[in-house]
N, C-alpha and C positions, 0 to 999 in steps of 0.2 A: 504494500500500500504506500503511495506517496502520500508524504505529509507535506502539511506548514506548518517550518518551526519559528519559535518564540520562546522566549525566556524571562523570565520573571524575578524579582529582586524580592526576596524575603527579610529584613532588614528588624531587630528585634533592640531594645534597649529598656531600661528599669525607669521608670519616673523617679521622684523626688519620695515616694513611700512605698518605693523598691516592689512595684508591679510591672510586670513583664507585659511590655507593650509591644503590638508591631504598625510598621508604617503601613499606611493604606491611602488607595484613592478612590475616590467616585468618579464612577467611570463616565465621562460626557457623550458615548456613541453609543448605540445600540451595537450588539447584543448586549443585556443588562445595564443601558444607561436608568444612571444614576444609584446604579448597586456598588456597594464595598470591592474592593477588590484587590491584589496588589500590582504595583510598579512594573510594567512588561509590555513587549510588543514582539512583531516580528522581528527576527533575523536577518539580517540583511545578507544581498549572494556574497559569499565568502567569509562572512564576519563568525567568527569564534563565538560561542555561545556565550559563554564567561563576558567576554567583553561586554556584548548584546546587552546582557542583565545590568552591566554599569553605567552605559550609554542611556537605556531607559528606564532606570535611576534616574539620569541626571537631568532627564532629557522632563519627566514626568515631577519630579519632587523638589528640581532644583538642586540635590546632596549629589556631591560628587566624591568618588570613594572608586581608589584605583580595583580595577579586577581580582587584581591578585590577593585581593583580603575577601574575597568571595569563595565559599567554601559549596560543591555542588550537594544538593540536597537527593536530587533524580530527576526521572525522567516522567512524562505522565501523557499518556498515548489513550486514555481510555474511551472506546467507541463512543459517541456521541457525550463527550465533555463540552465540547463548544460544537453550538447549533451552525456555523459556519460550511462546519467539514471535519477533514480528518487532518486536526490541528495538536501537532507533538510541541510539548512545554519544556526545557530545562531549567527547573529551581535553581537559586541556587540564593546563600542563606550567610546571615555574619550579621554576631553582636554587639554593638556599636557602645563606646563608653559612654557616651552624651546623647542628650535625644534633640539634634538639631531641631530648626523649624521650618518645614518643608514649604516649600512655595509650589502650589500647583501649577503646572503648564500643560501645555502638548494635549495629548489625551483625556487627560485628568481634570475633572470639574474643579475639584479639591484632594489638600492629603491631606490627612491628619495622622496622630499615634493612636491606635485602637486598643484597647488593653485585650492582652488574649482571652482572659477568660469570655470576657462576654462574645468572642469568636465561637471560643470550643463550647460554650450554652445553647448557641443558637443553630441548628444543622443550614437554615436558612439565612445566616448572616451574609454570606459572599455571593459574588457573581463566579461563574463555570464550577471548578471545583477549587481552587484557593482555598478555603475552609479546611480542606485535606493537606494540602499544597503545604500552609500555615502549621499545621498540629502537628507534623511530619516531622519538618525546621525546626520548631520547636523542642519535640522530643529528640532530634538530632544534638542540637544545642547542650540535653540535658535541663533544658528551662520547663520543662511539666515532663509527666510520666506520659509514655508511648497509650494512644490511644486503642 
């Protein structure tokens, strides 16, 4: 099966009463405009996934944060996750010591810090599967137990 791939920035930091937040945007296009979502797009021809994910970082929240501090979470191929097509995602995840303050552009209606729990509470929080995407990262991190 030929896919479209994209990659997404999972991006996690503690507030100020040490709650594990993660970055998010609301998304301004359909599919799922106006749902939660994270930092991601396509891939561009030739571009390195890893990159991909920092680029639309930067490109979507404003934070710019080299690749190479980006750690890959996986891969997430599953039949109809986005209504689009047959759309392959590269996570990829890293704990930031500060919780900058993200400036929406690009894609992105707005970002904000989401705190995870009310993520992992709501099965309906995010737009495609991000929800999964998130809890994963997460549990990767060690910042909550594997769900």
């Amino acid at each position: 099966m030929d896919y479209i791939d994209t990659a997404d920035a999972v991006m996690f930091a503690y507030d100020y009463q040490h709650t594990v937040r993660v970055l998010t945007i609301l998304r301004r296009w359909d599919p799922y405009q106006g749902r939660r979502a994270l930092p991601g797009g396509h891939v561009d021809p030739g571009e390195d996934t890893r990159v991909a994910a920092a680029r639309e970082l930067a490109e979507e929240t404003s934070l710019i944060l080299p690749d190479e501090a980006l750690t890959q979470v996986g891969v997430y191929n599953a039949p109809g996750r986005d209504p689009r097509g047959p759309y392959r995602t590269f996570a990829y995840t890293a704990l930031l010591p500060t919780m900058p303050k993200p400036v929406a552009a690009d894609d992105a209606a707005a970002a904000e810090w989401t705190p995870v729990l009310l993520i992992r509470a709501d099965v309906d929080s995010m737009a495609f599967d991000h929800r999964a995407i998130v809890l994963d990262a997460a549990a990767a991190l060690g910042l909550i137990r594997a769900v």
